[in-house]
C-alpha positions as CSV (number, residue, x, y, z in Angstrom):
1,X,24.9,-6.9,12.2
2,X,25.7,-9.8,14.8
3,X,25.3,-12.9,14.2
4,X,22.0,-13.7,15.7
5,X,20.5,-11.3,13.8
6,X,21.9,-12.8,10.5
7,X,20.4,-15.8,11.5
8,X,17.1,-13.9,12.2
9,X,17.0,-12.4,8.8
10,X,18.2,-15.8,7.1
11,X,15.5,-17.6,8.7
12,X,13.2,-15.0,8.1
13,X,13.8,-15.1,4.3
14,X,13.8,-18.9,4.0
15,X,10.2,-18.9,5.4
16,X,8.9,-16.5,3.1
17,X,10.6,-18.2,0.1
18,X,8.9,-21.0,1.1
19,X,6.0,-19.6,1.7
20,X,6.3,-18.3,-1.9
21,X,6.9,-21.8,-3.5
22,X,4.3,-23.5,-1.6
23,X,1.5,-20.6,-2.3
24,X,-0.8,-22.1,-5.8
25,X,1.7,-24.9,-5.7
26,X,-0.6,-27.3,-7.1
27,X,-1.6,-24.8,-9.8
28,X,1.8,-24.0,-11.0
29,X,3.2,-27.3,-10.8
30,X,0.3,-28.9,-13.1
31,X,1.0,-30.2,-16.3
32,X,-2.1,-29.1,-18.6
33,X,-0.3,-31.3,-21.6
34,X,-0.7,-34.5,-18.7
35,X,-3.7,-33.9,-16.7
36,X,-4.9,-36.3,-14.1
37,X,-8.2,-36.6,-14.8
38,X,-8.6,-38.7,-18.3
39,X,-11.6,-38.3,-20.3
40,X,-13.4,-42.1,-20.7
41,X,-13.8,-41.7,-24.3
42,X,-10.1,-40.7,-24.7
43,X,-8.9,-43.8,-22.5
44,X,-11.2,-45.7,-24.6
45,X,-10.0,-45.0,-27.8
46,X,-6.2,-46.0,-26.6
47,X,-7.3,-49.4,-25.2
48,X,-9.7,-50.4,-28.2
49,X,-6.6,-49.9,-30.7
50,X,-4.2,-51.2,-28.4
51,X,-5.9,-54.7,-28.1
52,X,-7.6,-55.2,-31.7
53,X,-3.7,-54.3,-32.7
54,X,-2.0,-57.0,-30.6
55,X,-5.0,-59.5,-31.6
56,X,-4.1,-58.4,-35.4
57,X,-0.6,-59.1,-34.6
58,X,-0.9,-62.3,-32.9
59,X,-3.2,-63.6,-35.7
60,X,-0.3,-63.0,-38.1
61,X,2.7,-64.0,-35.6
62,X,1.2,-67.3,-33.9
63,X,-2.2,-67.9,-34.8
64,X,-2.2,-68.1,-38.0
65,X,0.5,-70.2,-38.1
66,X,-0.1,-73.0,-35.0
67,X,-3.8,-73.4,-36.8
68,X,-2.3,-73.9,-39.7
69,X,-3.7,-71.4,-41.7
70,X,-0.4,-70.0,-42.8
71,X,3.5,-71.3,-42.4
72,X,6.6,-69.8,-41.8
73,X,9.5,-70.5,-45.0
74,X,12.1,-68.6,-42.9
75,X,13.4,-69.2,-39.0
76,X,10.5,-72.0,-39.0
77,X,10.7,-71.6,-34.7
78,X,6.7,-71.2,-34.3
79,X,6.2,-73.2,-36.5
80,X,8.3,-76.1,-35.2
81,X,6.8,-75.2,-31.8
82,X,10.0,-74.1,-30.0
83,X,8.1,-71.6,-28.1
84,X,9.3,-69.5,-25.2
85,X,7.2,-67.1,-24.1
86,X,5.1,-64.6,-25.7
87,X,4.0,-61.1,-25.0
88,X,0.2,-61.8,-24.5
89,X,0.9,-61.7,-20.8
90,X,2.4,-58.3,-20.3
91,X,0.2,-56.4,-23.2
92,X,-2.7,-58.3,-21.6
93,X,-2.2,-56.9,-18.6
94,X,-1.3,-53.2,-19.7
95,X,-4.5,-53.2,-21.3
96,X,-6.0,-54.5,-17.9
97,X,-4.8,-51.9,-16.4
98,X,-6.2,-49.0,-18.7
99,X,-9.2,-51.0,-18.8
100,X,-9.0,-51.0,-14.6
101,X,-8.7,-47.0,-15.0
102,X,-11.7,-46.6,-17.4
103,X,-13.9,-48.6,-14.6
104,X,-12.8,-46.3,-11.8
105,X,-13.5,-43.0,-14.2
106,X,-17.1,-44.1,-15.7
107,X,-17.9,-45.5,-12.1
108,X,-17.4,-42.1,-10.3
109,X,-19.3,-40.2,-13.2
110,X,-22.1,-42.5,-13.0
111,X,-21.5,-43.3,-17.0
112,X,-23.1,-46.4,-17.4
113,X,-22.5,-46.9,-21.3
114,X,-18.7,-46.6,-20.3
115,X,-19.2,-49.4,-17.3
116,X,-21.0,-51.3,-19.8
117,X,-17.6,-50.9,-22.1
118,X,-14.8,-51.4,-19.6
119,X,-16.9,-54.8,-19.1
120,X,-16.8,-56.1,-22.3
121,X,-13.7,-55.0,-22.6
122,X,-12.6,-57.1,-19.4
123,X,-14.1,-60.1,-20.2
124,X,-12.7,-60.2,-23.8
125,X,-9.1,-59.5,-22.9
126,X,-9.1,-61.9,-20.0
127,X,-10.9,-64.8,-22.0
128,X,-7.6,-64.2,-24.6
129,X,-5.5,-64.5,-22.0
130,X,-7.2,-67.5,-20.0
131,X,-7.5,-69.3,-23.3
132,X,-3.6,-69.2,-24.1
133,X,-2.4,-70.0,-20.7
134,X,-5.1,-71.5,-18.5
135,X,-5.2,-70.6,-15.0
136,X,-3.8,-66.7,-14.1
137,X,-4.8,-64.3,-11.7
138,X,-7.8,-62.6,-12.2
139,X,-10.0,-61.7,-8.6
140,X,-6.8,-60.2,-7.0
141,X,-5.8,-58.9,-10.2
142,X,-4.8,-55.5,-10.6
143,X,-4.7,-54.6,-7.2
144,X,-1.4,-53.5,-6.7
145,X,-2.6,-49.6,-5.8
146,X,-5.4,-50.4,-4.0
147,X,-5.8,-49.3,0.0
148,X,-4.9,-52.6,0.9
149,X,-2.8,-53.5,-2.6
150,X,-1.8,-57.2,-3.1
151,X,1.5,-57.5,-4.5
152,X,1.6,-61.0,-5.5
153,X,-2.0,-62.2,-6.6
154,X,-3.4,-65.4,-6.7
155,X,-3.8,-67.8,-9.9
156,X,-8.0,-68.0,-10.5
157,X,-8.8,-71.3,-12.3
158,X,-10.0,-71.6,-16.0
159,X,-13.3,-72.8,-14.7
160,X,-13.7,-69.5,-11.6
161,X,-12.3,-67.5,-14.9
162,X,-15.5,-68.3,-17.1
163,X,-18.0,-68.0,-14.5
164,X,-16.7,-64.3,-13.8
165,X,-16.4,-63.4,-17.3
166,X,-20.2,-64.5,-18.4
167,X,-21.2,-62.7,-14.7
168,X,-19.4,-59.7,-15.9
169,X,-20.9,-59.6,-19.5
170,X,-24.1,-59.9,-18.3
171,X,-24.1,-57.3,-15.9
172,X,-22.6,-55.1,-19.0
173,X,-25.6,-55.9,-20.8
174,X,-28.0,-54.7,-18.7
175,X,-25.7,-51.3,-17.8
176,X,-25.4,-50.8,-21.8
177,X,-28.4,-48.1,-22.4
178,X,-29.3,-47.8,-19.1
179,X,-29.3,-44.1,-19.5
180,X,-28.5,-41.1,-22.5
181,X,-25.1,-40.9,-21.5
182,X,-23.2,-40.6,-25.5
183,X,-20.5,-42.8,-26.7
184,X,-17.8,-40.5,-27.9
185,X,-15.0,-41.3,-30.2
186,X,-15.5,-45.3,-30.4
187,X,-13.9,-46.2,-33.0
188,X,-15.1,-49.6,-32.7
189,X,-18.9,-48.8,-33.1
190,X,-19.3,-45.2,-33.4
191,X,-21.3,-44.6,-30.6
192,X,-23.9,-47.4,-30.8
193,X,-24.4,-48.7,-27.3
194,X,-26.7,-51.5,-29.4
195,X,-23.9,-53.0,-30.9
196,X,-22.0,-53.2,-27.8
197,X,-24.7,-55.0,-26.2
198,X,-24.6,-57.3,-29.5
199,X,-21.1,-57.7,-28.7
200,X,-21.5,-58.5,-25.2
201,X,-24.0,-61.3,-25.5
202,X,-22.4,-62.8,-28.9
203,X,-19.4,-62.9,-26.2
204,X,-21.1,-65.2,-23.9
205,X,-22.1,-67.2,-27.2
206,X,-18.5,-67.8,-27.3
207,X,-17.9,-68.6,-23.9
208,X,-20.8,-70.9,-23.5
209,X,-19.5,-73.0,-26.6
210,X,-15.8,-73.1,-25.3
211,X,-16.5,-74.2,-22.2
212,X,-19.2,-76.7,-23.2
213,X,-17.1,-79.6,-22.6
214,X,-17.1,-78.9,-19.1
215,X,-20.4,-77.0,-18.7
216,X,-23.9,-77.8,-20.6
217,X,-24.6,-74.3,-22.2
218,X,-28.2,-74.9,-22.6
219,X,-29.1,-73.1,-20.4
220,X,-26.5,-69.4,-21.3
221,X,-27.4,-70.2,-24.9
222,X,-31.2,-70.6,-24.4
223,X,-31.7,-67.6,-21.8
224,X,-29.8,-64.9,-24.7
225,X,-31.8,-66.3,-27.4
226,X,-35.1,-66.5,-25.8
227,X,-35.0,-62.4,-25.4
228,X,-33.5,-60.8,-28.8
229,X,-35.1,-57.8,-27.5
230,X,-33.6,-57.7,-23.6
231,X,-30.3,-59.4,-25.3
232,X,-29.4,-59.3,-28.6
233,X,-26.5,-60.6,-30.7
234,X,-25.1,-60.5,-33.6
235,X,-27.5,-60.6,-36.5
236,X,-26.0,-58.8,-39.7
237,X,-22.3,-58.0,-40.7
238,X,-23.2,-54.4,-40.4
239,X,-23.0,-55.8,-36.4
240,X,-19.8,-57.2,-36.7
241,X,-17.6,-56.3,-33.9
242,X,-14.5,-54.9,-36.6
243,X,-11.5,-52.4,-36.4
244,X,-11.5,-50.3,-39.6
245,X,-8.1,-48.5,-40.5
246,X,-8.0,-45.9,-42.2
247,X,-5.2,-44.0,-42.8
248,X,-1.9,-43.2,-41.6
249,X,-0.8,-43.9,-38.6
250,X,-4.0,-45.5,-37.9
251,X,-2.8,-48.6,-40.3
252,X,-3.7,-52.5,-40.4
253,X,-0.6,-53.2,-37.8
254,X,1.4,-55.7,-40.0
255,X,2.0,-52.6,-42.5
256,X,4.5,-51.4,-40.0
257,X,6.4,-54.4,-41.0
258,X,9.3,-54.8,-43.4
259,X,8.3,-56.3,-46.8
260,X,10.5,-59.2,-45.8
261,X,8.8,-60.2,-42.7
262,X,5.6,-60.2,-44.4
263,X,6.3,-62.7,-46.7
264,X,8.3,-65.0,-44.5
265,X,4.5,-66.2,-43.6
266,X,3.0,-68.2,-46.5
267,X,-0.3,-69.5,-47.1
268,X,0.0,-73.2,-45.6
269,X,-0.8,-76.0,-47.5
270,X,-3.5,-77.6,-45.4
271,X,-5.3,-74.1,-45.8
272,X,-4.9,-74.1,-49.7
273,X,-5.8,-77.9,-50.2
274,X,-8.8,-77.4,-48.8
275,X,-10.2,-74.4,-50.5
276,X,-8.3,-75.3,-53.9
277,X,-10.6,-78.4,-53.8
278,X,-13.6,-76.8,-53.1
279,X,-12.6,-73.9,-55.1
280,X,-13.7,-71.4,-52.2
281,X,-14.1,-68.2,-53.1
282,X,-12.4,-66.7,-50.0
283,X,-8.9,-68.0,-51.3
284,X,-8.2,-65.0,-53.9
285,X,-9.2,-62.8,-50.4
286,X,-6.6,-65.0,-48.3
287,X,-4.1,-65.4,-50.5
288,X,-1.6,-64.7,-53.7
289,X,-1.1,-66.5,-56.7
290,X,2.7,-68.6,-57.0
291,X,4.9,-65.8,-58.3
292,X,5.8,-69.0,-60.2
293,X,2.3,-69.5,-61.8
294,X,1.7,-65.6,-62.4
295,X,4.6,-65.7,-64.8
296,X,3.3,-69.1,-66.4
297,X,0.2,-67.2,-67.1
298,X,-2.3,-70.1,-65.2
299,X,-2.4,-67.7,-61.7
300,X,-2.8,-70.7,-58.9
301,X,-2.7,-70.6,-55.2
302,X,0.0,-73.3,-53.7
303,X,0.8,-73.6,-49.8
304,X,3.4,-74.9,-48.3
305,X,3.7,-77.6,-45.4
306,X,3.7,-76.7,-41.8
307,X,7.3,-77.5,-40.2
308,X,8.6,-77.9,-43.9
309,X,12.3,-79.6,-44.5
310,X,15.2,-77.1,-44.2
311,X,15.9,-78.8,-47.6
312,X,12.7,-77.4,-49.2
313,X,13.1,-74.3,-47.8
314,X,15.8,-72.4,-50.1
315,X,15.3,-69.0,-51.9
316,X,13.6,-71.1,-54.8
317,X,10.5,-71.6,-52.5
318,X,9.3,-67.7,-52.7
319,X,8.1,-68.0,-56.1
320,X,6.3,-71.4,-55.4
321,X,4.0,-70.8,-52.9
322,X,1.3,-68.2,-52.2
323,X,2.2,-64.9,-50.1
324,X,-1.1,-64.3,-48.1
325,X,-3.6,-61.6,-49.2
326,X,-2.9,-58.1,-50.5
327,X,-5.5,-57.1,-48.0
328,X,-2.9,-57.7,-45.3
329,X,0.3,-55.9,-47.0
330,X,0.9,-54.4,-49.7
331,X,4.2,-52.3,-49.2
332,X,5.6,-51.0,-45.4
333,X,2.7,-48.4,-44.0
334,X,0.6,-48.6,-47.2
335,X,-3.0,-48.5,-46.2
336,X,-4.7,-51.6,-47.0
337,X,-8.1,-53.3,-46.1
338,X,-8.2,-55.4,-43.6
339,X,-9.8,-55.4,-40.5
340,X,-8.9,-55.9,-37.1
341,X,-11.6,-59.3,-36.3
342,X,-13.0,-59.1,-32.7
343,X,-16.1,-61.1,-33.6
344,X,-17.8,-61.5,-37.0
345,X,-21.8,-62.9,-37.9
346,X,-20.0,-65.8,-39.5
347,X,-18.5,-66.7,-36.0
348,X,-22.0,-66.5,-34.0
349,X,-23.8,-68.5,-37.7
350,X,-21.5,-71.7,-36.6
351,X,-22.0,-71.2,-32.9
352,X,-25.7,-71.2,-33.2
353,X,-25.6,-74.2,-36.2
354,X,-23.4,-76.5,-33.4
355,X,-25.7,-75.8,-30.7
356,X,-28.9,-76.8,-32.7
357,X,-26.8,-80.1,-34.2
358,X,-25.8,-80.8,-30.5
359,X,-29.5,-80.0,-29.0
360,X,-28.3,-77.4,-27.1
361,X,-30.6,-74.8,-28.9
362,X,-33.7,-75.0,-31.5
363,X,-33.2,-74.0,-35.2
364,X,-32.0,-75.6,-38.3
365,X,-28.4,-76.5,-38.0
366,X,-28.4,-76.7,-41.9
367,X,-29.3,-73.0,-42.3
368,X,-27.7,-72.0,-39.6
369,X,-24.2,-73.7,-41.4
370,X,-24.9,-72.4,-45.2
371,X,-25.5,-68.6,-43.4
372,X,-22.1,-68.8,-41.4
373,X,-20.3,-69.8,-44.4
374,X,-22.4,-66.8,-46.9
375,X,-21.8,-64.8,-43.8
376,X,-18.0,-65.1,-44.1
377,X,-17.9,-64.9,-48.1
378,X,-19.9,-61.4,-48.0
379,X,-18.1,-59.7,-45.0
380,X,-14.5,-60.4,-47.5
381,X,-16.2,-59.2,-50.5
382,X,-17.3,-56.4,-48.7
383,X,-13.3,-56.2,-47.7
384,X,-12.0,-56.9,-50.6
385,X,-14.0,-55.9,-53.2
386,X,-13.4,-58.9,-55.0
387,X,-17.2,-60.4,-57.1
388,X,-16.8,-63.3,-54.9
389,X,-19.9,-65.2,-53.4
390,X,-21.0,-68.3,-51.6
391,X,-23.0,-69.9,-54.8
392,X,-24.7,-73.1,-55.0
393,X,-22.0,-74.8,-56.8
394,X,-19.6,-74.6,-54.2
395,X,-22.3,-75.2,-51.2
396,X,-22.7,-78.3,-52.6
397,X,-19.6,-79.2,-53.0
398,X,-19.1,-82.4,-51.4
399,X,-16.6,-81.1,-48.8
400,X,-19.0,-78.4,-48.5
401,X,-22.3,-79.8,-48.2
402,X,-24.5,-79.9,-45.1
403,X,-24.2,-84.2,-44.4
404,X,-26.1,-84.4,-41.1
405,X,-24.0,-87.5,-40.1
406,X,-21.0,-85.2,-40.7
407,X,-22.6,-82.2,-39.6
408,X,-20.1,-81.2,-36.6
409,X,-16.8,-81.7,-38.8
410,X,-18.8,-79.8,-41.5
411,X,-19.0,-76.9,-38.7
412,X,-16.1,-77.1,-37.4
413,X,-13.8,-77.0,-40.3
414,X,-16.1,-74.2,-42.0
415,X,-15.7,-72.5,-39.1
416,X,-12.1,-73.1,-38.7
417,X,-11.5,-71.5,-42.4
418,X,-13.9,-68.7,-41.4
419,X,-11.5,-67.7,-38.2
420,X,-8.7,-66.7,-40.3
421,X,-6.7,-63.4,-39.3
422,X,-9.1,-63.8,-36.3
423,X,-6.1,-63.5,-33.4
424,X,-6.3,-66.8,-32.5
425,X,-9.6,-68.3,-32.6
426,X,-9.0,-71.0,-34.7
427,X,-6.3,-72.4,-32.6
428,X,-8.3,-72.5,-29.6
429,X,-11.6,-74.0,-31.6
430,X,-9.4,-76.7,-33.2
431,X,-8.4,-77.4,-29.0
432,X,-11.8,-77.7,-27.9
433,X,-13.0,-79.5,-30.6
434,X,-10.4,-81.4,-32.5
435,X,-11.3,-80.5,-35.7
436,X,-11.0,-79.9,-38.3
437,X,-8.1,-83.3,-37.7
438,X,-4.6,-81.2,-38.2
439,X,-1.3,-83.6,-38.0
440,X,2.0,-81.6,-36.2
441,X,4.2,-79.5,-38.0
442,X,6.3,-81.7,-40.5
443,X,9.7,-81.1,-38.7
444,X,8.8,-79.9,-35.1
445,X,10.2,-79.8,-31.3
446,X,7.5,-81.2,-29.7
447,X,7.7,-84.6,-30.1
448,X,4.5,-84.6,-32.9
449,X,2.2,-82.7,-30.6
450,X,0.0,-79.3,-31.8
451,X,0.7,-77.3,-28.8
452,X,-2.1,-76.6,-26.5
453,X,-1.2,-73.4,-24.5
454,X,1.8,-71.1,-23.9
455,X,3.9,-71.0,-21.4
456,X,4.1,-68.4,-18.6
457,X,6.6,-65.7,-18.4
458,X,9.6,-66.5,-16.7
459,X,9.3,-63.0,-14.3
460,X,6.1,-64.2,-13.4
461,X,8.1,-67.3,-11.9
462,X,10.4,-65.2,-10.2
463,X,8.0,-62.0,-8.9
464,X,4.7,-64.1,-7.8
465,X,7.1,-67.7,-7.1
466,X,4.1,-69.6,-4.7
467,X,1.4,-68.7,-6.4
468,X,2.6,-69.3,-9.6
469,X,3.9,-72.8,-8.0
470,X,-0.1,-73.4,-6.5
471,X,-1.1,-72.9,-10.3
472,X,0.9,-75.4,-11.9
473,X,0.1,-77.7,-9.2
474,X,-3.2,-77.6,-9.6
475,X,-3.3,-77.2,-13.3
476,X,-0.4,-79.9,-14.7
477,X,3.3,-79.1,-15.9
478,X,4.2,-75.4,-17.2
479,X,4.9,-76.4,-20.8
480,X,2.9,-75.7,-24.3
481,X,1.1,-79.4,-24.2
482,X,-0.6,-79.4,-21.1
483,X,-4.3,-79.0,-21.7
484,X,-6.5,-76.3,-20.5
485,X,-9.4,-77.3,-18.1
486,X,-12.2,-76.9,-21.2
487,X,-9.8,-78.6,-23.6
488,X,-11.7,-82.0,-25.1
C-alpha cells in the first residue's frame, strides 16, 4: 500500500472515530448522579440549613459572646475583641449564590411561591451581612456569570441596602400565594406559603425598627399593620420562623463540636445577674447549675465576667460558673433541642411594644411588652420542657415591670434577654439602641470600646482593591469601632 493511501485510510478512520465519539455525545457524557437542572425544592432545602446553621453557629461563636450573653473562660480573643475577620462574608455570599440559582430556576418555571422564597431568603441573608459590616456590594452583586459579568462589584451603602431589602420583601409578599404552585420539602415551614408571607413582613418589622434612627418607620410599620389580611406577621409561636433538628446528621450544629469547646463558652455574668435577680424563669433553659453548687446540694446559676483576668481564669473556674443550657449540648452529635432562631413572636411583641411607646404605631405598649416577654418564656418551655412560665410574680418584679418612664430600657433589655442564641441580634439591637447599658469586656484590646462591626476580609482588599477603597471612604476607617450608618 503506498503511502498516500495509508494516509487515505488513516484519515478515513480518524473521521469515523470521531464521528463515533461525537454521535449522543451529550447523552453519554451526562452525569445522571450531577444533573444540571436542580429541582427548587432540593436547592432550597441546602440553602435553608446552610444559613440557619452558620446563624446557629455564629450565635454561639460571636454573638453570644460580644452581647454578652455568654463569655469565653479559655483563649478569651472574642471576647477581648481582638478580632480579625470572620467567615460571615464568604458563607454569606455562598448562600447568595445558591440563593441567585434558586431565582433563575423558579423564575423560568414561572414558580411564584419559590420567587417569593429566594426573596426572603435574599433580603434576610444580606440584612446579616449589611448589619456586621455596613456597606458591601449588593446591586452588582453576584454577577460574575452574567452576559456582561462584573468582576469587581461595587460597595452599595447601608442606607441603598435597606431600601432594596424592604422593596424586595415586599414584592415577595405579594408573589407568596399568587398561584397553587406546592412547597415541597421546606423544612422551615412545611409547605405553608402563609408563614412565609408572615416571615416576610415580620422582616420588614425588623428592618423598619433598625433603621429608625435614620428613617421614621411610621409609615413601613403602619402600612403592614393596617392589612393583617393583605400582610400578615407574626402572631402565634406556632408562626415562629424556627429550624427544628431532628436527628442525625440533621443536628443542632454546635453538637458537631468537641465537649471541650462547648464549655469553653460560659454563661456571662451580666446575663445571670440579671435573671438571678429577677429569678427569670428562662435561666434553667439558658443555663447550668455551678458544678460547684450541684455538689453543695443548693443548684445555682453563676456567670462569669466578660474579658475576665487571666488570673481568674485557671482550671478551678469550670466548676464555678454555669455551662449554658443542655438544650445546646449534651455530648458530641447527641441530638438535643434547640432550635435554629430566624425570628420568633417574642421578637415582633417588642418591636410592636417600641413602636406604640415611640408613637410610631397604635396599641398598648404595656401589653404589647408583658406578651413579648410570655411569648419568649412559652416558646422555651415548649423547647425545653421545663414547667416554666411568665407569672405575675416575676412580671412585677421591679426590674420587670412595665414603668412607662422606663418603658424603652424595659423593652430593650427584655428584648435583649429574649434574643439569646438568636445569631446575633442582640448585638446589633444593643448598637442601635444602646441598651440594655453593657460596659467593655473586663480585659480587652479595644481600648474599652464594644465593637460595632467586623472587619472586611482581607481578599476582598486585594481582589475588588478601588471599590473596596470607595467604601471605606465613604463609610469611615475599616476597623471593628466604626459605626454603621443606622447605628444611634
Amino acid at each position: 500500500m503506498s503511502t498516500f493511501s495509508r494516509i487515505t485510510m488513516i484519515f478515513a478512520l480518524a473521521t469515523l472515530f470521531v464521528t463515533g465519539c461525537t454521535k449522543n455525545f451529550e447523552e453519554i457524557n451526562t452525569n445522571p448522579n450531577n444533573p444540571e437542572a436542580v429541582n427548587p425544592e432540593l436547592l432550597m432545602v441546602t440553602i435553608v440549613r446552610s444559613m440557619v446553621n452558620q446563624m446557629a453557629n455564629d450565635a454561639f461563636s460571636t454573638g453570644n459572646i460580644v452581647a454578652q450573653h455568654s463569655a469565653e473562660i479559655r483563649e478569651p480573643n472574642t471576647d477581648r475583641y481582638i478580632w480579625g475577620s470572620f467567615s460571615l462574608w464568604s458563607n454569606g455570599y455562598n448562600n447568595l449564590r445558591n440563593i441567585q440559582m434558586l431565582t433563575k430556576i423558579s423564575q423560568e418555571r414561572n414558580h411564584k411561591n419559590y420567587q417569593g422564597i429566594a426573596l426572603v431568603l435574599r433580603a434576610l441573608a444580606f440584612s446579616l451581612m449589611t448589619d456586621s459590616y455596613g456597606s458591601l456590594p449588593y446591586s452588582e452583586a453576584l454577577k460574575g456569570k452574567e452576559d456582561e459579568p462584573v468582576y469587581s462589584p461595587k460597595f452599595d451603602t447601608q442606607e441603598q441596602i435597606y431600601k432594596g431589602l424592604i422593596a424586595d420583601l415586599k414584592t415577595a409578599n405579594t408573589l407568596l400565594g399568587a398561584s397553587n404552585g406546592l412547597i415541597s420539602n421546606d423544612i422551615l415551614f412545611n409547605g405553608d406559603f402563609l408563614k412565609w408571607k408572615k416571615l416576610a413582613n415580620s422582616l420588614i418589622l425588623r428592618l423598619a425598627m433598625r433603621q429608625s434612627n435614620r428613617v421614621n418607620p411610621t409609615t413601613e410599620l403602619q402600612a403592614i399593620l393596617a392589612n393583617p389580611a393583605q400582610t400578615p406577621i407574626i402572631t402565634t409561636n406556632a408562626d415562629n420562623a424556627v429550624l427544628k433538628y431532628v436527628e442525625a446528621p440533621n443536628l443542632f450544629p454546635i453538637t458537631g463540636q468537641r465537649s471541650g469547646f462547648f464549655l469553653d463558652r460560659r454563661l456571662s455574668k451580666n446575663l445571670s445577674d440579671r435573671m438571678n435577680r429577677s429569678a427569670d424563669p428562662r435561666l434553667p433553659v439558658f443555663a447550668q447549675p455551678t458544678a460547684e453548687s450541684v455538689t453543695a446540694g443548693s443548684p445555682r446559676y453563676e456567670g462569669v465576667r466578660n474579658g475576665e483576668l487571666d488570673a481568674n481564669l485557671g482550671s478551678t473556674i469550670d466548676r464555678k460558673v454555669s455551662a449554658l443550657g443542655v438544650i445546646y449540648y449534651n455530648g458530641l452529635q447527641v441530638p438535643v433541642a434547640a432550635q435554629g432562631l430566624v425570628m420568633t413572636l417574642s421578637e415582633v411583641k417588642f418591636i410592636l411594644a417600641e413602636a406604640v411607646q415611640r408613637g410610631w404605631a397604635t396599641g398598648d405598649a404595656k401589653t404589647l411588652y408583658e406578651d413579648g416577654i410570655k411569648a419568649s418564656v412559652d416558646y422555651y418551655k415548649s423547647v425545653s420542657g421545663l414547667n416554666i412560665s411568665a407569672g405575675t410574680a416575676f412580671l412585677n418584679h421591679p426590674d420587670v415591670v412595665f414603668e412607662p418612664t422606663k418603658a424603652l430600657e424595659k423593652i430593650a433589655t427584655q428584648k435583649w434577654i429574649a434574643l439569646y442564641f438568636n445569631d446575633m441580634q442582640a448585638w446589633h439591637e444593643w448598637k442601635r439602641t444602646g441598651l440594655p447599658v453593657l460596659t467593655p469586656s473586663f480585659v480587652n484590646n479595644n481600648a474599652n470600646r464594644i465593637p460595632v462591626r467586623f472587619l472586611y476580609p482581607s481578599d476582598v482588599q486585594v481582589t475588588n482593591r478601588l471599590n473596596y477603597q470607595s467604601a471605606v471612604q465613604a463609610q469611615g476607617p475599616d476597623d471593628i469601632n466604626t459605626k454603621l450608618w443606622w447605628v444611634k
